[in-house]
Gaussian input, Z-matrix of N, CA and C with variables (Angstrom, degrees):
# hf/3-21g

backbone

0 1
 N
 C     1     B1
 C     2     B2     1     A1
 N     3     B3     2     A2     1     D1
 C     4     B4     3     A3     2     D2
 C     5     B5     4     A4     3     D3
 N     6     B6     5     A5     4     D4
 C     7     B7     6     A6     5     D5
 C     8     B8     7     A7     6     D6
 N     9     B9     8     A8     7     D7
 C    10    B10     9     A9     8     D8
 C    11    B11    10    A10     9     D9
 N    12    B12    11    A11    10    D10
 C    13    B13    12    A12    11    D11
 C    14    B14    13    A13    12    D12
 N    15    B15    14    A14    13    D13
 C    16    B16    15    A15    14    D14
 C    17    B17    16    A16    15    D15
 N    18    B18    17    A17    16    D16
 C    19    B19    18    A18    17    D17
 C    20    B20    19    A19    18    D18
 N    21    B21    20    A20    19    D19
 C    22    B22    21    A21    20    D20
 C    23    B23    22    A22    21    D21
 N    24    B24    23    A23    22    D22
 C    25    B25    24    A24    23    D23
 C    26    B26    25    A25    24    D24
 N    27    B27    26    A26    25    D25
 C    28    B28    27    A27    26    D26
 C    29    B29    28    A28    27    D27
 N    30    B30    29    A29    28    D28
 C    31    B31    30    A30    29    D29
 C    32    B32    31    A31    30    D30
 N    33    B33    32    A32    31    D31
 C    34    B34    33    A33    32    D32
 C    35    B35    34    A34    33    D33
 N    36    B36    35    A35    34    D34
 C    37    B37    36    A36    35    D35
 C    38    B38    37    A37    36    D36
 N    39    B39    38    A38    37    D37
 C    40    B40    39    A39    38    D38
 C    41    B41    40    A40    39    D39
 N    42    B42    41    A41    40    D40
 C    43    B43    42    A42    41    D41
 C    44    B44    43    A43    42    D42
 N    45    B45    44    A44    43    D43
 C    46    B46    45    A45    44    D44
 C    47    B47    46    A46    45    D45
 N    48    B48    47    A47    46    D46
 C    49    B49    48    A48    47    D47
 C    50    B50    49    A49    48    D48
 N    51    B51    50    A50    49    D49
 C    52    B52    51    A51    50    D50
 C    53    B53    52    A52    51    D51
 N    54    B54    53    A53    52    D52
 C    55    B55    54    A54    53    D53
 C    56    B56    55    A55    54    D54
 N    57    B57    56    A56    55    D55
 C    58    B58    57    A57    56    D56
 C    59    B59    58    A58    57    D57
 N    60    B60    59    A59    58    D58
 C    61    B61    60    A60    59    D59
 C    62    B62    61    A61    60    D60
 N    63    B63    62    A62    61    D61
 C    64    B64    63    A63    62    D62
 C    65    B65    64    A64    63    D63
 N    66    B66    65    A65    64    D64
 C    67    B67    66    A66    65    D65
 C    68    B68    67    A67    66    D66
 N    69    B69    68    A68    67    D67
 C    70    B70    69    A69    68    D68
 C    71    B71    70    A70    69    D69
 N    72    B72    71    A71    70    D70
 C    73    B73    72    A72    71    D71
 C    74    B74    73    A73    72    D72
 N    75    B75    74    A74    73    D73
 C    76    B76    75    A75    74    D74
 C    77    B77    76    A76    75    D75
 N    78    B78    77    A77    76    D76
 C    79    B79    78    A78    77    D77
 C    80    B80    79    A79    78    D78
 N    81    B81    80    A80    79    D79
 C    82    B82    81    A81    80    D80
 C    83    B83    82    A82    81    D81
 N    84    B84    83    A83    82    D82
 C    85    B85    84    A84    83    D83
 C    86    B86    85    A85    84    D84
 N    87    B87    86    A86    85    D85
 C    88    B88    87    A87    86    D86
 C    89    B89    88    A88    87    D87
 N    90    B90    89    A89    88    D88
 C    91    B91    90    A90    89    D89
 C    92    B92    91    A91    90    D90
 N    93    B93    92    A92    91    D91
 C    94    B94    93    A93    92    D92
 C    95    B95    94    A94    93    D93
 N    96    B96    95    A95    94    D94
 C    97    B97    96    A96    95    D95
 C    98    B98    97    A97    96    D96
 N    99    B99    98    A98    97    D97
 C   100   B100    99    A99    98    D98
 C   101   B101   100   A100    99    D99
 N   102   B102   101   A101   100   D100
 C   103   B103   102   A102   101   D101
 C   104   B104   103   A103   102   D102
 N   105   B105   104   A104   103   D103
 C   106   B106   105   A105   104   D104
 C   107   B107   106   A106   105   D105
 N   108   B108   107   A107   106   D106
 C   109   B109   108   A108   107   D107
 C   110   B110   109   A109   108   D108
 N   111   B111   110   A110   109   D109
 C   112   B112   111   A111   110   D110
 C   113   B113   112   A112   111   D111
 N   114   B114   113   A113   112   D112
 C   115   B115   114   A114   113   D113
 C   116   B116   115   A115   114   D114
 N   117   B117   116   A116   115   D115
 C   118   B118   117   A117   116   D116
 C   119   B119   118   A118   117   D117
 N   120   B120   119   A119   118   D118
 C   121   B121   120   A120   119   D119
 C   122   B122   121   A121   120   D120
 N   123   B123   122   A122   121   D121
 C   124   B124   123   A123   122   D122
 C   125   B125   124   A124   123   D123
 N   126   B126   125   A125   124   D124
 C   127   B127   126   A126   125   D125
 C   128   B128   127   A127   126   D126
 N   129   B129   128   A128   127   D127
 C   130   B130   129   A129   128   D128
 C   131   B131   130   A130   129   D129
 N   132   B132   131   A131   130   D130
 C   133   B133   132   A132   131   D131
 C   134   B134   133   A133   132   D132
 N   135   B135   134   A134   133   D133
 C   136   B136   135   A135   134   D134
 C   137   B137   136   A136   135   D135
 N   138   B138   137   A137   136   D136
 C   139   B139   138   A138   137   D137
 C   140   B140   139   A139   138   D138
 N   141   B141   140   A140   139   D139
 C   142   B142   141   A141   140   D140
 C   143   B143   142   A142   141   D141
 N   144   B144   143   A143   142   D142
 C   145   B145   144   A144   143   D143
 C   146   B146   145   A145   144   D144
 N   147   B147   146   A146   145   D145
 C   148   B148   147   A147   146   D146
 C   149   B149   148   A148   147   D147
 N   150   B150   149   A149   148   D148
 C   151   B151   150   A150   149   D149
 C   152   B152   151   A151   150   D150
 N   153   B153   152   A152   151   D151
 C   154   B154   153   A153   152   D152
 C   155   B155   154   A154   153   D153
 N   156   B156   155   A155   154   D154
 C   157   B157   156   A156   155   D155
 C   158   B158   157   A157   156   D156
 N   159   B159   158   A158   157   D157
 C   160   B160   159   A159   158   D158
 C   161   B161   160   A160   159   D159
 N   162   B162   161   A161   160   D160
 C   163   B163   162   A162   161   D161
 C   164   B164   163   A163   162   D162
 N   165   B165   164   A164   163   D163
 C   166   B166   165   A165   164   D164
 C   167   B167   166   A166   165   D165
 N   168   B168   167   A167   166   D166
 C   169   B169   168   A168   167   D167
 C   170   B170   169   A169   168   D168
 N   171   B171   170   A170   169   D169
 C   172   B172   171   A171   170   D170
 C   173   B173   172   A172   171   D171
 N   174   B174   173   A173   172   D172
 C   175   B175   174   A174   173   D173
 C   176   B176   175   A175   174   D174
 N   177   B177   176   A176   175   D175
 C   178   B178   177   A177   176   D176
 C   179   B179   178   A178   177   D177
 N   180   B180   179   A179   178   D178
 C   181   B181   180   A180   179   D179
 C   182   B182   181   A181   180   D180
 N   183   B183   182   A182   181   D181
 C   184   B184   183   A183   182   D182
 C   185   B185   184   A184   183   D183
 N   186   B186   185   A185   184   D184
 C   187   B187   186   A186   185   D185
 C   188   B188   187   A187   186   D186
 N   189   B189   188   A188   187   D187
 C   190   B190   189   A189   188   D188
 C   191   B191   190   A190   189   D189
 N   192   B192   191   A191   190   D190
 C   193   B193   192   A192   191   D191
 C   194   B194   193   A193   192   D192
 N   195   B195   194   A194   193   D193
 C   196   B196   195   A195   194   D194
 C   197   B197   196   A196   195   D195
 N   198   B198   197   A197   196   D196
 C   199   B199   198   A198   197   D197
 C   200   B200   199   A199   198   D198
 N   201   B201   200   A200   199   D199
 C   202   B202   201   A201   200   D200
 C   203   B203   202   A202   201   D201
 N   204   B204   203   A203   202   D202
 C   205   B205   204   A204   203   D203
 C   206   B206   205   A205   204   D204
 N   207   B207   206   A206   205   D205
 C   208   B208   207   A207   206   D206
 C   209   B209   208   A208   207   D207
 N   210   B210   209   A209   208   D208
 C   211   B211   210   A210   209   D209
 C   212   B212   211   A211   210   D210
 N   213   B213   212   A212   211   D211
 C   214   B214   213   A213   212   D212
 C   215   B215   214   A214   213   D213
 N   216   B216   215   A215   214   D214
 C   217   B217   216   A216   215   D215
 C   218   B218   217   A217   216   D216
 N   219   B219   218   A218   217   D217
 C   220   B220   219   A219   218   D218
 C   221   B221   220   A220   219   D219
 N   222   B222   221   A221   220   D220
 C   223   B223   222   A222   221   D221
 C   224   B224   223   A223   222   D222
 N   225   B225   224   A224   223   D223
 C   226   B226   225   A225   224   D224
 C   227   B227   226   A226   225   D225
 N   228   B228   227   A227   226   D226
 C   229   B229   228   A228   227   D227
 C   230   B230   229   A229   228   D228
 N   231   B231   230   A230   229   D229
 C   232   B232   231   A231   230   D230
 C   233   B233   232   A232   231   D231
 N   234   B234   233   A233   232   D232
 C   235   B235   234   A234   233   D233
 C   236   B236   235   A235   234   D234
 N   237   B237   236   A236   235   D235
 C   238   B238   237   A237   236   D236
 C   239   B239   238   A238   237   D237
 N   240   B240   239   A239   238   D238
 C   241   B241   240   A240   239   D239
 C   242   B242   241   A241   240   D240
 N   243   B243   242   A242   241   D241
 C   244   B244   243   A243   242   D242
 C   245   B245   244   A244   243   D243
 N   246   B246   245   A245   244   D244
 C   247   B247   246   A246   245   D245
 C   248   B248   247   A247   246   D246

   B1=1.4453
   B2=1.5308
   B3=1.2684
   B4=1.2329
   B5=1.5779
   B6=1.8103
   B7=1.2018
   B8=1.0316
   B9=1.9411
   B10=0.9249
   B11=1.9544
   B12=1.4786
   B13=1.4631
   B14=1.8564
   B15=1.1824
   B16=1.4372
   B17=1.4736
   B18=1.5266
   B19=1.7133
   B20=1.2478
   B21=1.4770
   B22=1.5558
   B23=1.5566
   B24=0.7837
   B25=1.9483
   B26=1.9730
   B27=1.3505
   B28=1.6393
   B29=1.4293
   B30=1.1957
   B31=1.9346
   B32=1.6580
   B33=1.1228
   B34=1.8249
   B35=1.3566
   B36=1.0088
   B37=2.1749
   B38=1.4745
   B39=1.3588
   B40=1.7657
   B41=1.2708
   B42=1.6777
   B43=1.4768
   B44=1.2863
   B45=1.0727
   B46=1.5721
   B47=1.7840
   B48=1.0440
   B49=1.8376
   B50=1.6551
   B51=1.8063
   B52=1.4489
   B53=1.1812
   B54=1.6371
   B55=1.8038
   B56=1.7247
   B57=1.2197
   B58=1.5073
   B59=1.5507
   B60=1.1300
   B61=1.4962
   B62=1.7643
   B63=1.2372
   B64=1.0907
   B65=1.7349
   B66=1.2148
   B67=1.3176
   B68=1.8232
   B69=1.4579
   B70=1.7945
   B71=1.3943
   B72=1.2195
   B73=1.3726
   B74=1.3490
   B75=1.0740
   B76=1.6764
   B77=1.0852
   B78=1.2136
   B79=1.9083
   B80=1.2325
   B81=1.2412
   B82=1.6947
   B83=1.7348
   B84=1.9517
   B85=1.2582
   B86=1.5916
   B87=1.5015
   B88=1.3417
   B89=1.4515
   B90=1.3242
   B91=1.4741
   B92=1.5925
   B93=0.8437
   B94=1.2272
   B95=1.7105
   B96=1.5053
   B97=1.2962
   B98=1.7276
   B99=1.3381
   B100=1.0068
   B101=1.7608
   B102=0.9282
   B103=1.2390
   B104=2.0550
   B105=1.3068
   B106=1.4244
   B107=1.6076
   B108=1.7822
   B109=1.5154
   B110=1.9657
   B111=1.3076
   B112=1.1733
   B113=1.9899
   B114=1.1110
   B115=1.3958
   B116=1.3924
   B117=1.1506
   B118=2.1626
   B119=2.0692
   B120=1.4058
   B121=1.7644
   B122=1.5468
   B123=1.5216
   B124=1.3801
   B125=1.5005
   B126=1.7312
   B127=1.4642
   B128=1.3540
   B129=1.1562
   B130=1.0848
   B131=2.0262
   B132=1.8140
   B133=1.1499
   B134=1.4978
   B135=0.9802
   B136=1.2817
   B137=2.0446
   B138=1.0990
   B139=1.4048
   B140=1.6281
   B141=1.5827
   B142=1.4903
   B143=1.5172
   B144=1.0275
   B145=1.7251
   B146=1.6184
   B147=1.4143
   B148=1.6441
   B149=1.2928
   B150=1.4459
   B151=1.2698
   B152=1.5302
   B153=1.7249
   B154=1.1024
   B155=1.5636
   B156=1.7004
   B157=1.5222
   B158=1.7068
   B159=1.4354
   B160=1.8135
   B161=1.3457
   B162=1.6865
   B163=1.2305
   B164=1.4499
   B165=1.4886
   B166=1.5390
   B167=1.5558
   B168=1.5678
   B169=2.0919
   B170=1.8641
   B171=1.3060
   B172=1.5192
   B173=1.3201
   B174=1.5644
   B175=0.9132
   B176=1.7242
   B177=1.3903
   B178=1.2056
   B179=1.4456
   B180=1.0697
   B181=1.6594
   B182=1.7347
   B183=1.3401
   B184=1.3810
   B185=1.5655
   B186=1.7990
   B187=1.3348
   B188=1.7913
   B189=1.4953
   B190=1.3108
   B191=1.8650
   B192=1.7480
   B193=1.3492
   B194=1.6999
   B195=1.4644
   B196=1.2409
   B197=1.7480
   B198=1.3360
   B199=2.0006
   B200=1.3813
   B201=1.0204
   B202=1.3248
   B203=1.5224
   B204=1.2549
   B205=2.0318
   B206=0.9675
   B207=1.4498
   B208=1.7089
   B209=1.6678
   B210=0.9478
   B211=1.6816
   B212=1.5331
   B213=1.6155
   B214=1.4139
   B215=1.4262
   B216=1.4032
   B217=1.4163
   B218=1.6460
   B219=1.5823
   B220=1.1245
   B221=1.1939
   B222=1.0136
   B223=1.5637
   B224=1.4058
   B225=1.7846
   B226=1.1144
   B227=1.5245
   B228=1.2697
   B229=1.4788
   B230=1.4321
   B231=1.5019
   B232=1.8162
   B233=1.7767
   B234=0.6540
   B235=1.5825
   B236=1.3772
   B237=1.3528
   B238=1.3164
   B239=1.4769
   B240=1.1412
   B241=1.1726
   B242=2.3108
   B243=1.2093
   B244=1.5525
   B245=1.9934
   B246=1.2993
   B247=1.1338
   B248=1.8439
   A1=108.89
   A2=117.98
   A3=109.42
   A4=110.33
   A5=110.19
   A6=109.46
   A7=133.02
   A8=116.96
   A9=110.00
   A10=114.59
   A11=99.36
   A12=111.71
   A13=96.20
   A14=111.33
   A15=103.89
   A16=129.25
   A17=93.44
   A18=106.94
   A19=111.30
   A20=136.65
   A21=148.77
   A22=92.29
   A23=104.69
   A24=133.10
   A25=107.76
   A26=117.74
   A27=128.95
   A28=89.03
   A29=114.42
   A30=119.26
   A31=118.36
   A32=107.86
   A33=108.46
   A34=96.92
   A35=121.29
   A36=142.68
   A37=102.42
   A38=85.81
   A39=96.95
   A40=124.75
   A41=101.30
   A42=124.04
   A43=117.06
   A44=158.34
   A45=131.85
   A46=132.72
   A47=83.57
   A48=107.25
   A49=93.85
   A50=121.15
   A51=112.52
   A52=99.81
   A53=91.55
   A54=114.99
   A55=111.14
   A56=84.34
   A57=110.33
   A58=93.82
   A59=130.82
   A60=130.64
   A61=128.76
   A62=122.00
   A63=128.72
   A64=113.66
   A65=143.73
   A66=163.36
   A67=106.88
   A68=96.42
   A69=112.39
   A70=96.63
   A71=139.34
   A72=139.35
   A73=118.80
   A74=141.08
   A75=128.85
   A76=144.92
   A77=127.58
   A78=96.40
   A79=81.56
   A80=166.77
   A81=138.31
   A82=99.03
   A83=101.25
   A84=96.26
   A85=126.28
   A86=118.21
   A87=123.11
   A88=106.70
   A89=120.90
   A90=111.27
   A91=103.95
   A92=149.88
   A93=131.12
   A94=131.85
   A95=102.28
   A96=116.59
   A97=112.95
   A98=123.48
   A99=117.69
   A100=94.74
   A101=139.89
   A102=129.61
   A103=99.29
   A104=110.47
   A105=114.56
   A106=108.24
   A107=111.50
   A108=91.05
   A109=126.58
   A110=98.33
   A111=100.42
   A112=116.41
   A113=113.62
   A114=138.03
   A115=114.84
   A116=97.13
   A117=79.81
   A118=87.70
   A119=109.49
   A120=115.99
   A121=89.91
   A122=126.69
   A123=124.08
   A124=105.42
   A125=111.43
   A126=105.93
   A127=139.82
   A128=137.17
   A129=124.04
   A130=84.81
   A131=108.63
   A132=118.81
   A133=121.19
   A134=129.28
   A135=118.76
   A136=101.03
   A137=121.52
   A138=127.59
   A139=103.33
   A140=117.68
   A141=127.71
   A142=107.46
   A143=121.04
   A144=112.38
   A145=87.16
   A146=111.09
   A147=137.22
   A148=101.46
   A149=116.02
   A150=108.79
   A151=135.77
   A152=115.20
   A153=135.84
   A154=116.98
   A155=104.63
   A156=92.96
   A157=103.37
   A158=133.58
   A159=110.21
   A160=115.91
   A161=124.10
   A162=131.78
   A163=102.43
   A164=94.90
   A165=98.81
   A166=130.02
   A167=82.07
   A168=100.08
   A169=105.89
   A170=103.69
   A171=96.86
   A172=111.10
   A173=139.12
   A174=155.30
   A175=110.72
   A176=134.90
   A177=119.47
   A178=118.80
   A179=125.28
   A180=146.14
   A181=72.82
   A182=143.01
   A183=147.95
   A184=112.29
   A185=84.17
   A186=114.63
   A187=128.20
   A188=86.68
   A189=110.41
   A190=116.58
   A191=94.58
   A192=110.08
   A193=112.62
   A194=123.04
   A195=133.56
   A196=101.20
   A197=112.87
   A198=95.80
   A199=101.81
   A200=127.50
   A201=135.64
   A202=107.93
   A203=107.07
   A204=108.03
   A205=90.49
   A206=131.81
   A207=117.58
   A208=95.76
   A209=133.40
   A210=123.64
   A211=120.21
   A212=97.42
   A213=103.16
   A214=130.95
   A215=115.07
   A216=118.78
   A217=95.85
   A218=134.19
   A219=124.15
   A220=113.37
   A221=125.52
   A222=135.24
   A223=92.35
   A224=105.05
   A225=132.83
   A226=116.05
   A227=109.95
   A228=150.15
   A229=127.34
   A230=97.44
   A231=126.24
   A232=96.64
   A233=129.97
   A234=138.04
   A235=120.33
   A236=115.17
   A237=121.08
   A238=143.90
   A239=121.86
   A240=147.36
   A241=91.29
   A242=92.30
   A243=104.32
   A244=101.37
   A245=98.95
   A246=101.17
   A247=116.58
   D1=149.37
   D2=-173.69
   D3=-129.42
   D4=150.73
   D5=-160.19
   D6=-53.01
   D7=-19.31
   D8=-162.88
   D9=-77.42
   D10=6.53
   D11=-165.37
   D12=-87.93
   D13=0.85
   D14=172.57
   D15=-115.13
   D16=12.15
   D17=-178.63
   D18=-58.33
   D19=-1.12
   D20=-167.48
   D21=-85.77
   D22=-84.40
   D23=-173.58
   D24=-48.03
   D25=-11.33
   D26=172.55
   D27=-60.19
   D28=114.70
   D29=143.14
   D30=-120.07
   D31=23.16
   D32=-174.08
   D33=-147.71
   D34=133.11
   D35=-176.13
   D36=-66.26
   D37=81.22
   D38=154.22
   D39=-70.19
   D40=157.44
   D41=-171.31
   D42=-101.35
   D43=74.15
   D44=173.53
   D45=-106.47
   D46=130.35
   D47=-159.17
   D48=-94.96
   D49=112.97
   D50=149.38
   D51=-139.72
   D52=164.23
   D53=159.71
   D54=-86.05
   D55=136.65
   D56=-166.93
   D57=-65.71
   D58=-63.79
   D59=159.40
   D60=-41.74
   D61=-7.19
   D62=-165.46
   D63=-59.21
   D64=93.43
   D65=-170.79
   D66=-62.78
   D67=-19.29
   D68=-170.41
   D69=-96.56
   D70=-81.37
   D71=-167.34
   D72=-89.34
   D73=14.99
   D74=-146.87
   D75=38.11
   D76=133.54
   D77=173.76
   D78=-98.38
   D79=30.39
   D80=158.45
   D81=-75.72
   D82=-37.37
   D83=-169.33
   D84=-73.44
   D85=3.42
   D86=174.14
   D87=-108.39
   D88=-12.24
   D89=156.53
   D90=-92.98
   D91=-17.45
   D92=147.71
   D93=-33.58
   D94=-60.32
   D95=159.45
   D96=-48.33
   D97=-58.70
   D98=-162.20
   D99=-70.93
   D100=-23.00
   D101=-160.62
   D102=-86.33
   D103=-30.43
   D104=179.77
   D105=-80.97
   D106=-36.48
   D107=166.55
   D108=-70.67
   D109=-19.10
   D110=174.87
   D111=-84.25
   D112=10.48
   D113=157.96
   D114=-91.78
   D115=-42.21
   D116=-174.68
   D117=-122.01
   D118=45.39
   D119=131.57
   D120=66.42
   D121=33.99
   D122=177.13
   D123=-92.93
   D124=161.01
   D125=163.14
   D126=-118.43
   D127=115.62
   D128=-124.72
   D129=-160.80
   D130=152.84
   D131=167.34
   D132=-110.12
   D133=153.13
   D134=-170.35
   D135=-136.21
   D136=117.45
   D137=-174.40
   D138=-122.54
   D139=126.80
   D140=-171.08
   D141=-112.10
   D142=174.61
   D143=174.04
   D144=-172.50
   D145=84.47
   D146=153.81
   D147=6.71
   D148=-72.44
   D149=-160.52
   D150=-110.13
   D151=-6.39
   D152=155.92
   D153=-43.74
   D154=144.48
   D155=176.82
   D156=-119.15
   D157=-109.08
   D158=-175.38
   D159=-77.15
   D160=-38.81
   D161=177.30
   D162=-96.71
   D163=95.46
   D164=179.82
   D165=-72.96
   D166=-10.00
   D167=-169.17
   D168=-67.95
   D169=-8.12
   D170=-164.66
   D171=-59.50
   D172=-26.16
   D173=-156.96
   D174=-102.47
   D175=98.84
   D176=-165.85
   D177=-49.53
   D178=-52.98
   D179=-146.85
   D180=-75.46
   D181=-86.85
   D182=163.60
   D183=23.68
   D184=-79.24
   D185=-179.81
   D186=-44.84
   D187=-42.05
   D188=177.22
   D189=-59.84
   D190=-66.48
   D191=172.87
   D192=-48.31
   D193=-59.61
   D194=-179.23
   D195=-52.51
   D196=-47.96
   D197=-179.82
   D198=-68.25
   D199=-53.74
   D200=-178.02
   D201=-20.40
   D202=-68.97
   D203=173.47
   D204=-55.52
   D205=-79.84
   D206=-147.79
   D207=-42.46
   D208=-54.84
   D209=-164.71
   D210=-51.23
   D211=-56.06
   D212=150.43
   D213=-33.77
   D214=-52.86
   D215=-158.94
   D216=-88.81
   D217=-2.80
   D218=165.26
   D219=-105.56
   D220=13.87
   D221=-165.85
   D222=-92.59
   D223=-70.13
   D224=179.55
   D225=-28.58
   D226=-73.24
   D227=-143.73
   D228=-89.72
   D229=-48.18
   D230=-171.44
   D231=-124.82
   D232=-60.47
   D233=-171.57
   D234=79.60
   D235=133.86
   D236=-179.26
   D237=-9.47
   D238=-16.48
   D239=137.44
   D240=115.02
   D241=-143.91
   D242=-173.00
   D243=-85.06
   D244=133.61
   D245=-171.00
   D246=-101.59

């Protein structure tokens, strides 16, 4: 089954991080997704990196940018947790 069949059931602001090159997941298939959550009014971030392919971390500067949202997006989203 594929994810994009659960864009109904999303109630919390997803993140999704790909390489535009990625040979493992597609990128058509995460703009796909993003194009169906943005159909049924979901919220959600979407972060690309041109030239990365599935393990996008290989690349420092990449790596950097790609944690960077996730930090953001838990900062944001989830919050820092217990201090």
């Amino acid at each position: 089954m594929s994810v994009i069949s659960y864009g109904e059931n999303l109630q919390d602001h997803l993140l999704i991080l790909h390489g535009m090159e990625d040979d493992i997941v597609l990128f058509k298939d995460s703009v796909t997704l993003a194009e169906k959550l943005m159909l049924l009014g979901k919220k959600f971030d979407f972060a690309v990196s041109p030239t990365s392919v599935h393990p996008w971390s290989t690349k420092d500067y990449v790596a950097a940018y790609m944690l960077n949202k996730i930090v953001e997006h838990f900062d944001r989203y989830v919050g820092r947790g217990p201090k």
